[in-house]
PAGU-837503 format. One record per atom (N, C-alpha, C, O): residue number from 1; atom name; y, z, x. Coordinates in nm, 4 decimals, decimal comma. Each point is the difference from the previous one (the first is absolute). Layout:
N
<n=NUM&atom=CA&yy=Y&zz=Z&xx=X> $
...
This chain:
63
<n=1&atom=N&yy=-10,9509&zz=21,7760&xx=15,6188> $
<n=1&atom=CA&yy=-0,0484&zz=-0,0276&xx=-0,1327> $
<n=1&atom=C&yy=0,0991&zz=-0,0921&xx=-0,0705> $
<n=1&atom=O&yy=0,1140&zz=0,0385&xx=-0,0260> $
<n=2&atom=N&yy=-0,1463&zz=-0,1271&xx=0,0037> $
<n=2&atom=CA&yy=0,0727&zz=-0,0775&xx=-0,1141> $
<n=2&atom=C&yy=0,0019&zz=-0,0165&xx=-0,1423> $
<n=2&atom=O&yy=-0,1108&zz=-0,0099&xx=-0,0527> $
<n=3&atom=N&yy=0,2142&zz=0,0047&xx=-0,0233> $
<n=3&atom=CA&yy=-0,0442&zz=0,0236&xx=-0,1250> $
<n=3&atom=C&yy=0,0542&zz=-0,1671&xx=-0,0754> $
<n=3&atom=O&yy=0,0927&zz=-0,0642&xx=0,0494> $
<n=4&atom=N&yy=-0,1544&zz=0,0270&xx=-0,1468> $
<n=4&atom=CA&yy=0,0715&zz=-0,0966&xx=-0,0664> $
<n=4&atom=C&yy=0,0388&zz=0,0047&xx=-0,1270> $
<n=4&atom=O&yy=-0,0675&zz=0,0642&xx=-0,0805> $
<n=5&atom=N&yy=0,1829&zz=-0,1313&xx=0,0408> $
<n=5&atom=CA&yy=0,0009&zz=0,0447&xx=-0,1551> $
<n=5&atom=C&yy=0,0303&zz=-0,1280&xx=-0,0721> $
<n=5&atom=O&yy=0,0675&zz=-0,0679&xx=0,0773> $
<n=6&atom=N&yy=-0,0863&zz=0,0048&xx=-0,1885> $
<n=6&atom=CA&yy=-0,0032&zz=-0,1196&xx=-0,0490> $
<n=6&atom=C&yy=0,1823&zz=-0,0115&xx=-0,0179> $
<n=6&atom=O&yy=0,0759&zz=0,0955&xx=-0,0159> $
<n=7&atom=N&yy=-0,0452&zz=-0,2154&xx=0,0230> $
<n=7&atom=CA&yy=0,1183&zz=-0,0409&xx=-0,0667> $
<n=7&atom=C&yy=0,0301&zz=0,0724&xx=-0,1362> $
<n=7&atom=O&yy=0,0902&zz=0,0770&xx=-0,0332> $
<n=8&atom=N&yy=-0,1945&zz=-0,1276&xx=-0,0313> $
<n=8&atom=CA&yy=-0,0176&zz=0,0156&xx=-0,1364> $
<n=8&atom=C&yy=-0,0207&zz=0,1339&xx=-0,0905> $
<n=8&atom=O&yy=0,0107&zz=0,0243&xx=-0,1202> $
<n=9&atom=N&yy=-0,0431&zz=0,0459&xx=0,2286> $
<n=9&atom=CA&yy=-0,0146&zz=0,1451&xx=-0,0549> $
<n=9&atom=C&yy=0,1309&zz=0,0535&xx=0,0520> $
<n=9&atom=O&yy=0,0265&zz=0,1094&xx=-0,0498> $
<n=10&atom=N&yy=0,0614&zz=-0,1533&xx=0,1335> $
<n=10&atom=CA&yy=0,1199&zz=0,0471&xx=0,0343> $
<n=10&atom=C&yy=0,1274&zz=-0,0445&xx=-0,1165> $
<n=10&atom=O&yy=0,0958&zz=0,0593&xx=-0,0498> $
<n=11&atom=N&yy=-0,1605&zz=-0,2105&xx=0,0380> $
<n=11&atom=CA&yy=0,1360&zz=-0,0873&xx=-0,1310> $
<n=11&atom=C&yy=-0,0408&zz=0,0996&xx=-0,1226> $
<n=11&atom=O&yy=0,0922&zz=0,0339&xx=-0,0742> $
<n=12&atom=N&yy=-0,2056&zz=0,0089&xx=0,0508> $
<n=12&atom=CA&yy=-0,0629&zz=0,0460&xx=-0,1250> $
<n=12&atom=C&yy=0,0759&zz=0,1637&xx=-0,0072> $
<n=12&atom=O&yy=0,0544&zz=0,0509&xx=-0,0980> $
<n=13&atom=N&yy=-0,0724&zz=0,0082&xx=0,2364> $
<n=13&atom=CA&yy=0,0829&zz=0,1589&xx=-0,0229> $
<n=13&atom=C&yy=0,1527&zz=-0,0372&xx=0,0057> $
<n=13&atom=O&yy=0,0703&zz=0,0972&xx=-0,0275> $
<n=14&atom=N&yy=0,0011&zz=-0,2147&xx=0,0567> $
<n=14&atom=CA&yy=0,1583&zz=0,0211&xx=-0,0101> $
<n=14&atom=C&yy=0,0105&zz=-0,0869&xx=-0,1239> $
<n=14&atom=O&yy=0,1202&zz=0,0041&xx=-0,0264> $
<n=15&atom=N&yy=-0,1789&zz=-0,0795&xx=-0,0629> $
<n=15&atom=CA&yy=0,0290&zz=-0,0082&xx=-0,1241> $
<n=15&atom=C&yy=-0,0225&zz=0,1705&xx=-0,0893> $
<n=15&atom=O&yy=0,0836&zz=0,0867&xx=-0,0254> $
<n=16&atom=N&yy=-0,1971&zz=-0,0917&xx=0,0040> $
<n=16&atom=CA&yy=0,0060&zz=0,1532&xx=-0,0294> $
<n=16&atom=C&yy=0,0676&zz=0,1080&xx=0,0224> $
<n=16&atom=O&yy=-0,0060&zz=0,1035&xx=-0,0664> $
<n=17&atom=N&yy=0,0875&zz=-0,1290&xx=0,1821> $
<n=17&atom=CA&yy=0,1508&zz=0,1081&xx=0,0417> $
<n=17&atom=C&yy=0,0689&zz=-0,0096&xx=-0,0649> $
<n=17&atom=O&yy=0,0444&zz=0,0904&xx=-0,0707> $
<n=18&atom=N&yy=0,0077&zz=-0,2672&xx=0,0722> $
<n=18&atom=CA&yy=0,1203&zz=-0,0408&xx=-0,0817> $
<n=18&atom=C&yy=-0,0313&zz=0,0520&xx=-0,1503> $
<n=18&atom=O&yy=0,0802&zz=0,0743&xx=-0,0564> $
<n=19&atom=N&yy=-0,1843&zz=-0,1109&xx=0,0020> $
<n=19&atom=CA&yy=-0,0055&zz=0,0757&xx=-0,1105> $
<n=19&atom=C&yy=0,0374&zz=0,0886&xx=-0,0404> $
<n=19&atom=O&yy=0,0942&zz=0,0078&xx=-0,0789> $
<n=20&atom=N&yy=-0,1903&zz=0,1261&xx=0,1447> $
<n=20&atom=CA&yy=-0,0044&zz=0,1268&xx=-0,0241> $
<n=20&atom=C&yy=0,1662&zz=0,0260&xx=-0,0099> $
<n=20&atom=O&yy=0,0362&zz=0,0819&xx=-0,0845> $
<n=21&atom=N&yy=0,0621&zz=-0,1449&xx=0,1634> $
<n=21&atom=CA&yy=0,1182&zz=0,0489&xx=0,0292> $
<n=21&atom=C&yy=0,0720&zz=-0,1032&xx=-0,0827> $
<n=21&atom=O&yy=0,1223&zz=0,0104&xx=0,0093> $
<n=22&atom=N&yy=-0,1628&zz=-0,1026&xx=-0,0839> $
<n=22&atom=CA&yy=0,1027&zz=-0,0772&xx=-0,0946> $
<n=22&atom=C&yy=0,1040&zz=-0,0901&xx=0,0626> $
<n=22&atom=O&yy=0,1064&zz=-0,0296&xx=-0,0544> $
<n=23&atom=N&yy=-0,1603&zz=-0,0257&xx=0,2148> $
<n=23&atom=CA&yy=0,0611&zz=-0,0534&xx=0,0650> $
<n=23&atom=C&yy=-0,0079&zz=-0,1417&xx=-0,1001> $
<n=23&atom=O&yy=0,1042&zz=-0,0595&xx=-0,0272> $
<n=24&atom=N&yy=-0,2588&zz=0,0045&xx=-0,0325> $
<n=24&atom=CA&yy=0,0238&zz=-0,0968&xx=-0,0219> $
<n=24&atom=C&yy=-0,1107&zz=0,0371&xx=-0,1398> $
<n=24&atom=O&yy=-0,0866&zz=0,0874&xx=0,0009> $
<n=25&atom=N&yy=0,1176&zz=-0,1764&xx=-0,1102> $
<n=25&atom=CA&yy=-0,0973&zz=0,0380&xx=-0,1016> $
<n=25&atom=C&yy=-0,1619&zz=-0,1134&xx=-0,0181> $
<n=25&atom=O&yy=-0,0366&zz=-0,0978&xx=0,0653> $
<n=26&atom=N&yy=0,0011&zz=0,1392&xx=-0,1327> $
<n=26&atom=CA&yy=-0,1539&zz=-0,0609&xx=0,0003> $
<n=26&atom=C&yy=0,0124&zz=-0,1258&xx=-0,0563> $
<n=26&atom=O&yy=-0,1160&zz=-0,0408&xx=0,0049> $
<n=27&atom=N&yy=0,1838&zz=-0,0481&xx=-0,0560> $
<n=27&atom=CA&yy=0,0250&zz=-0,1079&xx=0,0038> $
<n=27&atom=C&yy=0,0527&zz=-0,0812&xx=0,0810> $
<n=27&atom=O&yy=0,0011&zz=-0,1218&xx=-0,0175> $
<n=28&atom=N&yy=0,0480&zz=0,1809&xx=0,1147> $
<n=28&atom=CA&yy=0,0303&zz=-0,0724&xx=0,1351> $
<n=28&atom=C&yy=-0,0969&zz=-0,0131&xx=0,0973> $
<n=28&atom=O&yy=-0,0029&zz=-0,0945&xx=0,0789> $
<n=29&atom=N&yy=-0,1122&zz=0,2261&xx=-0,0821> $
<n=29&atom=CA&yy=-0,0588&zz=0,0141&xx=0,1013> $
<n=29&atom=C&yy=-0,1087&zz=-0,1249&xx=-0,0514> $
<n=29&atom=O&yy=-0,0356&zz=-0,0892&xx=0,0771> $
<n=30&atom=N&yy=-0,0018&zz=0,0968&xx=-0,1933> $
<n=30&atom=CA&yy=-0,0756&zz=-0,0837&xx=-0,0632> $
<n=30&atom=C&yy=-0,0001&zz=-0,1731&xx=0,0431> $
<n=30&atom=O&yy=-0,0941&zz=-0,0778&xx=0,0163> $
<n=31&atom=N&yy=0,2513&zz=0,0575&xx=-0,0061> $
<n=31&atom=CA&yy=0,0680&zz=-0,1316&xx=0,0339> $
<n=31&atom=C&yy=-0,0402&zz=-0,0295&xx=0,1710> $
<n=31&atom=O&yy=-0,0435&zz=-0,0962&xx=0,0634> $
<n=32&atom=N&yy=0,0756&zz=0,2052&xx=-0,0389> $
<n=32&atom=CA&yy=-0,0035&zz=-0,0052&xx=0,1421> $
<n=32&atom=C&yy=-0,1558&zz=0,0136&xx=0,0922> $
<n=32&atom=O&yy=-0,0228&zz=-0,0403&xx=0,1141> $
<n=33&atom=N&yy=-0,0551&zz=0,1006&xx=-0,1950> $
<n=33&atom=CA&yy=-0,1300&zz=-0,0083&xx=0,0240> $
<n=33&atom=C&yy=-0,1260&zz=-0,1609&xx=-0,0710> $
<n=33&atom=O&yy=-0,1063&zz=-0,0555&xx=0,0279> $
<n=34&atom=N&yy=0,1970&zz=0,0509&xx=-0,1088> $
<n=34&atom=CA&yy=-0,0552&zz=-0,1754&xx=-0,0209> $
<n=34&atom=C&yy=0,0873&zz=-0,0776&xx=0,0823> $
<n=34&atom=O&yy=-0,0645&zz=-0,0850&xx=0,0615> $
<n=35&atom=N&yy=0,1489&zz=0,0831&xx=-0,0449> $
<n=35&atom=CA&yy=0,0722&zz=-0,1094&xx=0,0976> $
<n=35&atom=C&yy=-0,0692&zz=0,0333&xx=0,1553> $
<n=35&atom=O&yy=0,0081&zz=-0,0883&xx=0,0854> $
<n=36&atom=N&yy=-0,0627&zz=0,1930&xx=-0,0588> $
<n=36&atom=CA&yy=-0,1007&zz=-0,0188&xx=0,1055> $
<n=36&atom=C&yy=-0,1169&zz=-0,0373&xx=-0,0172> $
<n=36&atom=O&yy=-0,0565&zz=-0,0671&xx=0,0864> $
<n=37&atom=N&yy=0,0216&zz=0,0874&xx=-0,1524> $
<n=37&atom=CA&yy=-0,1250&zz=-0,0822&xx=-0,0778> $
<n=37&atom=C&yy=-0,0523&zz=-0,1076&xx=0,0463> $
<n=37&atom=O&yy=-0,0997&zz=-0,0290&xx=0,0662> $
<n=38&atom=N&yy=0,2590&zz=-0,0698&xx=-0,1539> $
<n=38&atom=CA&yy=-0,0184&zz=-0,1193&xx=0,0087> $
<n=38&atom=C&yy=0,0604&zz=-0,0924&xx=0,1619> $
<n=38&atom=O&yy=-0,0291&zz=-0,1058&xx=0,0558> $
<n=39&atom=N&yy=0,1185&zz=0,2122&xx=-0,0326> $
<n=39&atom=CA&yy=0,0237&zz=-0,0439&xx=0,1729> $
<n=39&atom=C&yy=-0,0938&zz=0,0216&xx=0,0733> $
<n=39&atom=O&yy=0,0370&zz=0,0005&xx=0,1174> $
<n=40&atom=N&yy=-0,1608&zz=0,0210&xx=-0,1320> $
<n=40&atom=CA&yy=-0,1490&zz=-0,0236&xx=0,0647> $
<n=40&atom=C&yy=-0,0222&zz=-0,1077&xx=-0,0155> $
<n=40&atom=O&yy=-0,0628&zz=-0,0417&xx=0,0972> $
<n=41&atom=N&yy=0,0832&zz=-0,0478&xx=-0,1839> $
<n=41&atom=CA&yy=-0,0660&zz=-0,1243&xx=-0,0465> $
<n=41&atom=C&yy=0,0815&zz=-0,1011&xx=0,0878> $
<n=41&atom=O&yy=-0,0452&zz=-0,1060&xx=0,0433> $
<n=42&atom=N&yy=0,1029&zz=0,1279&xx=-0,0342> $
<n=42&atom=CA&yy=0,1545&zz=-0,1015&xx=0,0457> $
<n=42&atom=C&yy=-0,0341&zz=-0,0571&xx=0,1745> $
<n=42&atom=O&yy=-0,1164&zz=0,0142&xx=0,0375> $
<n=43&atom=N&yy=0,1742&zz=-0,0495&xx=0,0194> $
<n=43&atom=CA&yy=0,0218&zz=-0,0838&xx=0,1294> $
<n=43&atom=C&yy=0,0373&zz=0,0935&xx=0,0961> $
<n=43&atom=O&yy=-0,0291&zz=-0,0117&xx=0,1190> $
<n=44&atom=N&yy=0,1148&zz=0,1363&xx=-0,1832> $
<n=44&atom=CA&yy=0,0894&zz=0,0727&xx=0,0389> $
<n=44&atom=C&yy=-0,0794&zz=0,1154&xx=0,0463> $
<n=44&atom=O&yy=0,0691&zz=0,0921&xx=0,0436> $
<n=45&atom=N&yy=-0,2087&zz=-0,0720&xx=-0,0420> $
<n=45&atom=CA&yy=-0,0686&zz=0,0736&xx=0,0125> $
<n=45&atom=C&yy=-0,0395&zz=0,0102&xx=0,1481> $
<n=45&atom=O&yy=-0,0085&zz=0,0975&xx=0,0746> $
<n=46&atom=N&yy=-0,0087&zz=-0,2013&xx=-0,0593> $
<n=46&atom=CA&yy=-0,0216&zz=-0,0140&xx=0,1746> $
<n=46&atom=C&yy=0,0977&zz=0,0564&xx=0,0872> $
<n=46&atom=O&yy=-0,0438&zz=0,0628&xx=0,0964> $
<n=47&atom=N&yy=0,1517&zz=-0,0712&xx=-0,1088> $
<n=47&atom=CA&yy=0,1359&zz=0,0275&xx=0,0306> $
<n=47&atom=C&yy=-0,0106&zz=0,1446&xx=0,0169> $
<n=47&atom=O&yy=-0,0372&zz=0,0651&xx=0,0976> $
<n=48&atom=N&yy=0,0834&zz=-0,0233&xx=-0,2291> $
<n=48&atom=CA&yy=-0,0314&zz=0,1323&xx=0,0257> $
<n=48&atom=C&yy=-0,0628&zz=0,1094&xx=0,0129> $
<n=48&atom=O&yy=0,0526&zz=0,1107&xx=0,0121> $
<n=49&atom=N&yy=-0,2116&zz=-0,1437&xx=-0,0146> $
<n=49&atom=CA&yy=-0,0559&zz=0,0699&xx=0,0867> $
<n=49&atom=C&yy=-0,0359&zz=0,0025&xx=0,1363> $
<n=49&atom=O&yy=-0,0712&zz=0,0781&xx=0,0633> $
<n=50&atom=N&yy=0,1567&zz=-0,2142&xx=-0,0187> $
<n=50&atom=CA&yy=-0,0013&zz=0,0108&xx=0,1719> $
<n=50&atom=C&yy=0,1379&zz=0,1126&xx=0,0638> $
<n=50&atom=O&yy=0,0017&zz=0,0599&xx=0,1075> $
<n=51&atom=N&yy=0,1009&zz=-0,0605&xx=-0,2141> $
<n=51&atom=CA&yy=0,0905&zz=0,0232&xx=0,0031> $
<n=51&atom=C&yy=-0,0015&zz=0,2215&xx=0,0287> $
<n=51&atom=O&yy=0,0531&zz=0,0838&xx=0,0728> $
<n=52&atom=N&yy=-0,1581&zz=-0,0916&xx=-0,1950> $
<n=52&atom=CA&yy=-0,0045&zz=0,1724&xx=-0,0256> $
<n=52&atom=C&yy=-0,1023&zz=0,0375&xx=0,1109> $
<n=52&atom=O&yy=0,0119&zz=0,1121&xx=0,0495> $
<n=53&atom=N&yy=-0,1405&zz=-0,2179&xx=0,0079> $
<n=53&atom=CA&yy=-0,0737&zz=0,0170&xx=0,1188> $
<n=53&atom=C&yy=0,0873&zz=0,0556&xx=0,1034> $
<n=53&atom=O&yy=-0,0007&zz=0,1173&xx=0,0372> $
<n=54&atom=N&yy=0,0901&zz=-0,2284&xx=0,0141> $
<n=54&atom=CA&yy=0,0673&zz=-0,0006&xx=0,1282> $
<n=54&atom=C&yy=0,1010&zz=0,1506&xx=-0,0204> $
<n=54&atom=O&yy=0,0059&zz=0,0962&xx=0,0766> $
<n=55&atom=N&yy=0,0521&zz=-0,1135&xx=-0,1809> $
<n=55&atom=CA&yy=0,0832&zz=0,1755&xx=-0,0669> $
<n=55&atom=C&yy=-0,1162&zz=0,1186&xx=0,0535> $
<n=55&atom=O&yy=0,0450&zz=0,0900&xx=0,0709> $
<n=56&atom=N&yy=-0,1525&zz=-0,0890&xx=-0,0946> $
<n=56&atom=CA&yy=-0,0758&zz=0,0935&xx=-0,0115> $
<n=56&atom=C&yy=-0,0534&zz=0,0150&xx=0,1176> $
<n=56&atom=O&yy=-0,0581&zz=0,1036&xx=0,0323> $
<n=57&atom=N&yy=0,0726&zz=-0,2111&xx=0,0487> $
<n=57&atom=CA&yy=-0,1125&zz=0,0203&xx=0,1437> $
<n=57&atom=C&yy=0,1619&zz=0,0332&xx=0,0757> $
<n=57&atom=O&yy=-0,0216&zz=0,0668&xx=0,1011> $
<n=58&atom=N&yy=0,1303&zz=-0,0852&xx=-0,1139> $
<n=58&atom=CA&yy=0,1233&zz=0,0089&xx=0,1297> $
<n=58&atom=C&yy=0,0287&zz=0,1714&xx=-0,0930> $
<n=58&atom=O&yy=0,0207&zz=0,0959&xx=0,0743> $
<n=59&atom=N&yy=-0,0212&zz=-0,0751&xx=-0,1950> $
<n=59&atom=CA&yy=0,0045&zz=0,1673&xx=0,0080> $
<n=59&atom=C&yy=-0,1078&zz=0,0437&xx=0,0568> $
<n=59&atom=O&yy=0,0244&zz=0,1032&xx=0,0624> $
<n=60&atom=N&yy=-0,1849&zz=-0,1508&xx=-0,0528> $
<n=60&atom=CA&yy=-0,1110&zz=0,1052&xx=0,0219> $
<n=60&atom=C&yy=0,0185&zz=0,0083&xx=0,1982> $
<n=60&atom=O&yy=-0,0421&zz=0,0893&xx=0,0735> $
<n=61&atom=N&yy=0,1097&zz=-0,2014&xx=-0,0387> $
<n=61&atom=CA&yy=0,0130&zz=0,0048&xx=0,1670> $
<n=61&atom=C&yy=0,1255&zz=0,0726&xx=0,0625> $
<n=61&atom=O&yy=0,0228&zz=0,0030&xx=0,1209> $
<n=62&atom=N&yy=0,0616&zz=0,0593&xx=-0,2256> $
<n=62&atom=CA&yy=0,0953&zz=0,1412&xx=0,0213> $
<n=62&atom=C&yy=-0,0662&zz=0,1094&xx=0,0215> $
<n=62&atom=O&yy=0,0341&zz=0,0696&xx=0,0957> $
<n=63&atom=N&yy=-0,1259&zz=-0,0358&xx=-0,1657> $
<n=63&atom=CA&yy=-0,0699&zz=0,1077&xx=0,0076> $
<n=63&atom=C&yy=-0,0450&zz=-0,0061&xx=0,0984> $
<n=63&atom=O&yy=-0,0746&zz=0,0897&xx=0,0394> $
């Protein structure tokens, strides 16, 4: 059985950690969640989602 879980629902529960625990406050996360935003738009986008692909397929071939 395989399971999948989005990037995004994973970035979304460790901002919400940092929170809950005051690692980082809501104006940062704020900063840091528009600066991904807008690094969608960018050139830089291609990049790194080949980048978090290849991350994600050489951990899923450990298992």
């Amino acid at each position: 059985m395989t399971v999948t879980v989005s990037l995004v629902l994973v970035f979304s529960l460790l901002v919400l950690a940092l929170l809950r625990f005051k690692a980082v406050g809501v104006g940062a996360a704020i900063a840091c969640a528009l600066f991904g935003f807008y690094l969608a738009d960018t050139d830089a986008a291609d990049s790194i989602n080949e980048t978090v692909t290849a991350l994600t397929d050489a951990i899923s071939g450990i298992g």
